[in-house]
N, C-alpha and C positions, 0 to 999 in steps of 0.2 A: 470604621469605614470599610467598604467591601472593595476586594480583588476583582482584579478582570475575570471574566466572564470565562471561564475554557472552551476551549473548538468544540472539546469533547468531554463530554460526562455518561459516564456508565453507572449507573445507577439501579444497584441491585437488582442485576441480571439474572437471571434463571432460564436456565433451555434444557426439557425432555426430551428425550428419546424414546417414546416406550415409556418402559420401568427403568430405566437409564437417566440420572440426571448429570448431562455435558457440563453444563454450567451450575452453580451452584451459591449466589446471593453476591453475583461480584460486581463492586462498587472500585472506579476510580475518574482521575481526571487526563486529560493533556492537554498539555496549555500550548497557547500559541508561540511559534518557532521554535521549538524542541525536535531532537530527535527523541522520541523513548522508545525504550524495550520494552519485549513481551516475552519474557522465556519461561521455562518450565519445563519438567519432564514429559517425553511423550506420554498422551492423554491428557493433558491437563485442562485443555478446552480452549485450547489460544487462538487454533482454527475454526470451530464451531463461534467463538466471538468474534472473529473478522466476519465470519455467513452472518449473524445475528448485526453488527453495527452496518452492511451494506446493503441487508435486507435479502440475502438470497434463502435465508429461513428467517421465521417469525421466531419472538420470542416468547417464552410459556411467563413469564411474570418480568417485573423490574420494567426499566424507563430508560434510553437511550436520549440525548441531546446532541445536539450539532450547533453551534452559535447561538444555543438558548432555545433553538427548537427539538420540538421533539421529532426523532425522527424513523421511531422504532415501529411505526403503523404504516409507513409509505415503503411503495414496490422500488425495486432495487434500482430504475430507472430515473425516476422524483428524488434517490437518495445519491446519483452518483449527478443530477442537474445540480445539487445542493452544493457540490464541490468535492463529494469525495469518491477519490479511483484508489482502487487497490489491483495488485498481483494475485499470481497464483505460486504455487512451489513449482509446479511445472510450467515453463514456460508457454502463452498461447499463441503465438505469432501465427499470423497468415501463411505458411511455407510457401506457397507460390505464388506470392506477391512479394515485390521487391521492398528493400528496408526502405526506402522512401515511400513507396505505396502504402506502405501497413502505419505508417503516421499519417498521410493522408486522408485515409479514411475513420479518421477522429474525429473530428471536430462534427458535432450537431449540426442539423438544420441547415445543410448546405444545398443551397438551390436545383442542384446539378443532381440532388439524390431522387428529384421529383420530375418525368419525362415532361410533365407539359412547364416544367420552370428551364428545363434545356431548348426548347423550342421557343420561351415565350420570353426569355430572359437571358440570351446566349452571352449580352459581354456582363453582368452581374456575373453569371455562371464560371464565364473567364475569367473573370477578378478575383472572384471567390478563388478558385483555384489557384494562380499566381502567387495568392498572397499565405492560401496554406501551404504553399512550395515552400515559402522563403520561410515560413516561421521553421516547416520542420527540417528544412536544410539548416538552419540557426541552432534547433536543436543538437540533431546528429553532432556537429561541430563541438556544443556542450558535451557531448560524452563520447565524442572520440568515434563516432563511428563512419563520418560525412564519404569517406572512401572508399567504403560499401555500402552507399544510397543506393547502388542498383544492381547490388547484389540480390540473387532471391533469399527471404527469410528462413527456410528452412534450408542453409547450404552452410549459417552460422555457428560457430563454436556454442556452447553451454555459456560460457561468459559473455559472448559476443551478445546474444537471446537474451541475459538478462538486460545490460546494455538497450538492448530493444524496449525491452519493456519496461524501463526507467523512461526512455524515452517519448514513446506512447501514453505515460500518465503523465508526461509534463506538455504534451501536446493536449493532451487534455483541458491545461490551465487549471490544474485544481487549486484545491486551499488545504485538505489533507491527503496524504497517502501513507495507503496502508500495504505494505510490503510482507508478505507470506515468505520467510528463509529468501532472501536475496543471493545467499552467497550458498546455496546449494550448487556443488556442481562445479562450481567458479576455480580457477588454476589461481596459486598465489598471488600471480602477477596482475590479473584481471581483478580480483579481488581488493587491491590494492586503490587501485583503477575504480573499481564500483563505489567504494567506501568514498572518496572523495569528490565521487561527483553528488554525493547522496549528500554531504556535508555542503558542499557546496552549493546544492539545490537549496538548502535550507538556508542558508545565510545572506547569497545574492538573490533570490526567486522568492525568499519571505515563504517557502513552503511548510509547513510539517508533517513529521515522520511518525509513524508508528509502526514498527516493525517486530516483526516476529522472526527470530534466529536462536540457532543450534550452535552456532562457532561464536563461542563466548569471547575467545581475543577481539572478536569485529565487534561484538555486543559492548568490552568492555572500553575500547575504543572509541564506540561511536554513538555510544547510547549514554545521555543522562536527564530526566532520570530512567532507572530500570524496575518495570513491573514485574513482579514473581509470583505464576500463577501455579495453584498443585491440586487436581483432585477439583476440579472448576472452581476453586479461589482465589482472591490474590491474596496470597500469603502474606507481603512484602513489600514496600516501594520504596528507592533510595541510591543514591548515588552508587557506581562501581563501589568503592572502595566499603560501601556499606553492606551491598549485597554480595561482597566476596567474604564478609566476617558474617555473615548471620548464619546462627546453628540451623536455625527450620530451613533456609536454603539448603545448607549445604544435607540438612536430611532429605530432603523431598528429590535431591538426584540420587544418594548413596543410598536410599533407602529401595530402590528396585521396583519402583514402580512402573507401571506399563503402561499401554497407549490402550 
């Protein structure tokens, strides 16, 4: 009898560069309500596969899925309607628009983005907006940030910005997200902070996580399972305590490879 279906299947990926091969025949899964990791030394192609599974580059061979579709041939727009948002390592927030503004203008298809639907449709228009006030006032609240709704976005700490941008993919309403190093940047205490609202996204909000991170304590904490990628493969997949014992892990960082 066959298992559920995963969100996500990677299916012997491949991405050139050139004469350069980023990715290199890598196959895995992630199943629904998980957090998982994605580490590896720099270079290993962990970013080049967030570009390749959201579509901001094609892929040169292998097969992407999403809920059983394929979604490796669709622009990054049809792939983020599917349900999935990701980050960046560096934060992109609006800087001069306020942290309530910058969730605001999330959400699709809003009446109010098209001049003759403001003229032709002014209380839709004000409903529509009313009611994306409260969701991402509800948000903010989830992660802590509701008492700088009107602060401007670029005036926030490094943790505060990621904060934002947790924020922003849950105003999105996705089904996955893919988070590029979340905790770059981030002070202990915010850090702390980030981890549990991420946890928390997943357990109350039914989200899942697929994350890429450098600060292994938050990886070993908050990720299971964890994927081990080196040299665009995944070496490895298995619980913390599995990929704290495996020799090809603990080679592929001791071993001095570069990005």
């Amino acid at each position: 009898m066959k298992g559920p279906v995963p969100i996500l299947e990677i299916k012997n990926v491949e991405k050139d560069f050139g004469g350069v091969r980023a990715v290199s025949g890598c196959s895995f899964n992630v199943q629904q309500g998980t957090i998982t990791g994605l580490i590896g030394p720099n270079g290993a192609g962990k970013t080049t596969l967030f570009n390749l599974i959201t579509g901001f580059v094609p892929c040169t061979g292998g097969q992407i899925y999403f809920q059983g579709k394929r979604i490796d041939r669709l622009p990054p727009h049809e792939i983020f309607r599917q349900g999935i948002v990701r980050t960046f390592q560096i934060p992109r927030e609006l800087k001069r628009m306020t942290v309530l503004e910058n969730l605001m203008v999330v959400p699709s298809h809003q009446t109010g983005e098209n001049i003759w639907g403001s003229w032709l449709f002014p209380r839709r228009v004000r409903r529509q907006e009313e009611n994306n006030e409260a969701q991402a006032i509800d948000i903010l609240r989830f992660v802590n940030l509701v008492h700088l709704k009107d602060e401007y976005a670029g005036n926030l700490s490094a943790g505060q910005k990621k904060l934002l941008e947790l924020a922003r993919t849950l105003m999105a309403e996705p089904q996955l997200v893919l988070l590029d190093e979340p905790g770059a940047g981030v002070n202990p205490t915010l850090m702390k902070e980030l981890v549990e609202h991420i946890r928390r996204a997943c357990t109350e909000k039914n989200l899942t996580f697929l994350l890429i991170e450098h600060d292994m304590d938050m990886v070993m904490r908050l990720c299971d399972p964890i994927i081990v990628m080196c040299n665009g493969e995944n070496i490895m997949e298995g619980s913390p305590h599995e990929v704290r014992q495996n020799e090809a892990v603990l080679e592929a960082y001791l071993g001095g490879l570069g990005r």
